[in-house]
C-alpha positions in Angstrom: 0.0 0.0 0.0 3.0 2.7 0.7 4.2 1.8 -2.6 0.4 2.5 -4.2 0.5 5.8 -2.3 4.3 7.0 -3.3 3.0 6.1 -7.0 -0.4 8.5 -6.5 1.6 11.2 -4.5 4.4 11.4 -7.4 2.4 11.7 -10.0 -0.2 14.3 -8.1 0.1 16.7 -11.0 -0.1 13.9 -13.7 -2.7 11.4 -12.6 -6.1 13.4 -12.3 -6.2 14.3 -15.9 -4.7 11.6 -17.2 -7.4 9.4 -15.0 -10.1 11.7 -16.2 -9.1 10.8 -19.6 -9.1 6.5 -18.9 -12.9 7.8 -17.7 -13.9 9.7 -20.8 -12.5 6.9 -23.1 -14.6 4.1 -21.2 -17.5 6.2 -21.1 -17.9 5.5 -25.2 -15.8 3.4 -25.7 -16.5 2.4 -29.1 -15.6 6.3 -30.2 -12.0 5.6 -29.8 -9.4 3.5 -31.8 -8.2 1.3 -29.9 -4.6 2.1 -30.7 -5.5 5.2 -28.9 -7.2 3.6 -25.7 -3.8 1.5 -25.3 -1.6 3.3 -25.6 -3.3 6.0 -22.7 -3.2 3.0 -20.6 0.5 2.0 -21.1 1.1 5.7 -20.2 -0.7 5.6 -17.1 1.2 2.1 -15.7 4.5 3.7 -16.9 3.6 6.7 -14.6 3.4 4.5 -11.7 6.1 2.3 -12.1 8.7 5.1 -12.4 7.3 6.7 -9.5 6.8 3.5 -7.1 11.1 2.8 -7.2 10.4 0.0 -9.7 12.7 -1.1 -12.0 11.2 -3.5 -14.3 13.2 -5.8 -16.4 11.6 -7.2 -19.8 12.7 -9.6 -22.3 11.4 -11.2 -25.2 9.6 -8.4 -26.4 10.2 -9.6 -30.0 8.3 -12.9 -28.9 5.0 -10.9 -29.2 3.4 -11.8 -32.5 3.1 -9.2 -35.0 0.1 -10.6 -36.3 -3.0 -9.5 -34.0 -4.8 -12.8 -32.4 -3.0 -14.3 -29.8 -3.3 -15.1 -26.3 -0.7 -14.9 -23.2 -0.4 -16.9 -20.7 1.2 -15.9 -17.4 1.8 -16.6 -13.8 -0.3 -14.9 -11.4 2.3 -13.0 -8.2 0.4 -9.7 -7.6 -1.4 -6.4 -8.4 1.7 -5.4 -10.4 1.2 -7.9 -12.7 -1.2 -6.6 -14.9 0.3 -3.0 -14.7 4.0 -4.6 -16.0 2.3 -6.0 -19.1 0.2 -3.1 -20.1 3.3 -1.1 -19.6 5.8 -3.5 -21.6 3.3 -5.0 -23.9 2.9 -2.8 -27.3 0.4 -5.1 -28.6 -3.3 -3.9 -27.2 -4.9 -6.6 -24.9 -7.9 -7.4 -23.5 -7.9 -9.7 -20.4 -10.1 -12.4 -18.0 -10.3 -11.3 -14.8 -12.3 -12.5 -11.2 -15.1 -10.7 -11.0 -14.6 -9.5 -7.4 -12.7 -6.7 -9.5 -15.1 -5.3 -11.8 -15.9 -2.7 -9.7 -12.4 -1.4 -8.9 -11.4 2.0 -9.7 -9.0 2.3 -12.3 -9.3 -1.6 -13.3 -12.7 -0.3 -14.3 -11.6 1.8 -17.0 -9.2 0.0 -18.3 -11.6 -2.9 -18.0 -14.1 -1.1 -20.1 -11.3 0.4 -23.1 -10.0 -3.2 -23.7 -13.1 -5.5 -23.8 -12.2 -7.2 -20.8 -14.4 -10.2 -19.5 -15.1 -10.6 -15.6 -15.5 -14.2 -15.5 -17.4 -16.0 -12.3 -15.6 -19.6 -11.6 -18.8 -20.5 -9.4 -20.6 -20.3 -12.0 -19.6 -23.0 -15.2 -22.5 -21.3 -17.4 -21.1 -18.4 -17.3 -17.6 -19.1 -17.4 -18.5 -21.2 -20.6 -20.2 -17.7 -22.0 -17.0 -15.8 -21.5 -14.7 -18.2 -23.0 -17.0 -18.5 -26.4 -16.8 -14.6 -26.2 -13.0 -14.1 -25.8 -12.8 -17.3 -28.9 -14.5 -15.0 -30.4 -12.8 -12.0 -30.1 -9.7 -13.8 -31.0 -10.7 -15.5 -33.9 -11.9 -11.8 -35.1 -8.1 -10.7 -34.0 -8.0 -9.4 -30.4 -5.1 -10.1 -28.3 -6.0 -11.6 -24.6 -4.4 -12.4 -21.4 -5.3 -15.0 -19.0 -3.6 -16.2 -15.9 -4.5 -19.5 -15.3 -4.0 -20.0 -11.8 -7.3 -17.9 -11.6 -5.9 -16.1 -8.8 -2.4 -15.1 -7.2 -0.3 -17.6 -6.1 1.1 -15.8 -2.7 3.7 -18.2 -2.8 5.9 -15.6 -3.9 7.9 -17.3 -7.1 6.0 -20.2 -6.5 3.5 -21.1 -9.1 -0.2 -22.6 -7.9 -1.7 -25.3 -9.8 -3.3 -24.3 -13.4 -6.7 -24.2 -14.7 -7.3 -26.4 -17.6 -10.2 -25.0 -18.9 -8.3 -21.3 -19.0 -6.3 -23.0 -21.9 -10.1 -24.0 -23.9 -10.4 -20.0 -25.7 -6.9 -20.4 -27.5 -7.9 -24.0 -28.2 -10.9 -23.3 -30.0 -9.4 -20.1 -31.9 -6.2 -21.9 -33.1 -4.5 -19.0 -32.2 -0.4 -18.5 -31.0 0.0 -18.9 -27.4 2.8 -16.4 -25.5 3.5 -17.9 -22.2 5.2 -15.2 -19.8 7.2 -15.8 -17.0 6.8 -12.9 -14.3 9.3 -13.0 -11.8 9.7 -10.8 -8.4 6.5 -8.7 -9.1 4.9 -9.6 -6.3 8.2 -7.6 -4.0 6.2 -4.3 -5.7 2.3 -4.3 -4.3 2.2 -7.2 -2.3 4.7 -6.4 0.0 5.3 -3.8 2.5 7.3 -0.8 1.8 8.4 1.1 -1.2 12.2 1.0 -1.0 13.4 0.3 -4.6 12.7 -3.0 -5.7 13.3 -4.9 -9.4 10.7 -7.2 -11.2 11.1 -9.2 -14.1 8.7 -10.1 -16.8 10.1 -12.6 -19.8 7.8 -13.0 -22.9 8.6 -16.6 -24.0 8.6 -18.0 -27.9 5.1 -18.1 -29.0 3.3 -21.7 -29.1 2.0 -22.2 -32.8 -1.9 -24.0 -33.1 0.1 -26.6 -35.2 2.1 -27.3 -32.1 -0.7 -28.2 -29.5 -3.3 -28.8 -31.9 -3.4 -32.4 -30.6 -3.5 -31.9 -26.8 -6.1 -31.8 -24.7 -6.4 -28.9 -22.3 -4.9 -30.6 -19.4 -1.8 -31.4 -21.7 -1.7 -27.7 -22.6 -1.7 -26.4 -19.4 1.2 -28.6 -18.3 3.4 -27.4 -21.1 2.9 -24.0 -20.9 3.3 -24.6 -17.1 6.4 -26.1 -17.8 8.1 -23.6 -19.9 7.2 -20.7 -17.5 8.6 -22.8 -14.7 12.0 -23.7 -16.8 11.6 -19.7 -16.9 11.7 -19.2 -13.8 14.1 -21.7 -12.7 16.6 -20.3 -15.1 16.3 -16.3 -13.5 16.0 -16.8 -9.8 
């Protein structure tokens, strides 16, 4: 939370317009490009993370297909998570999130300019509804990110188990998977403090449809498990 604040109080002269902004774009959302939308958003997580002491480490930016359509895959530390992608990623992306967030200030917004999708694990029809939308929206050439431990791990660098059925969208669009590897990022929001602190986030080679076309989801999960892990192994 002292790191939240130092990033709000450091950007005091920065954040209200630019926030007002994030509102007027969600408002009608459909008005703007989306080039436009995104690329307000990466401005307002690069505000923060140069004002919270973070330095944030990125590789395998040229990882990121160029072709729209594709889906990452990440592990799940913290509340920085989401900023360190928005901030590194060029691409624009929409994302799956809990639900318990829809309502969150900010996340809102950004929610809303991206075509995000709350989904609701308690409730299978629903969650069945959301991942026939984001198919969708991939097949028609969004990006989309999905962290399918469904929640963070708080096992610091630690992965928790995956969800299968988080892996069933990029399945059914045939689309490139990008796992990511993020490393250290939950030393930035989930901890006390704000003394400097360095996170890592490593885009990893995409995953081609032709090379899990013939896996079930369980055998998807496991190998994009695996390579985040080998990740992971390899940087801590």
């Amino acid at each position: 939370m002292k790191r939240f604040v130092l990033m709000l109080l450091r950007n005091l002269h920065r954040f209200p317009g630019a926030y007002r902004k994030l509102c007027r774009y969600a408002k009608d959302t459909d008005r703007y490009p989306e080039a436009e939308k995104w690329a307000h958003i990466r401005y307002i997580m690069g505000l923060g993370i140069k004002a919270g002491n973070v330095q944030l480490q990125v590789t395998g930016l040229e990882n990121i297909p160029r072709q729209p359509g594709f889906m990452l895959y990440g592990n799940h530390q913290g509340m920085f998570d989401v900023m360190a992608i928005a901030a590194s990623c060029e691409a624009p992306l929409g994302a799956v999130y809990k639900k318990e967030l829809k309502d969150t200030p900010l996340l809102k917004q950004v929610f809303a300019c991206t075509q995000s999708y709350a989904m609701d694990r308690e409730d299978a029809r629903q969650s069945l509804t959301v991942i026939r939308e984001v198919t969708n929206q991939v097949k028609a050439g969004r990006n989309y990110l999905i962290f399918p431990e469904g929640t963070r791990s708080k096992q610091g660098n630690t992965m928790g188990p995956f969800h299968s059925g988080s892996f069933r969208c990029a399945l059914k669009a045939g689309c490139p998977i990008v796992p990511m590897a993020l490393i250290d990022c939950f030393k930035v929001l989930d901890q006390k403090g704000s003394a400097p602190v360095t996170a890592q986030l490593h885009y990893l080679p995409a995953i081609p449809y032709e090379e899990y076309r013939d896996m079930n989801t369980t055998q998807l999960a496991a190998l994009v498990k695996e390579r985040i892990q080998a990740c992971i192994d390899a940087h801590t």
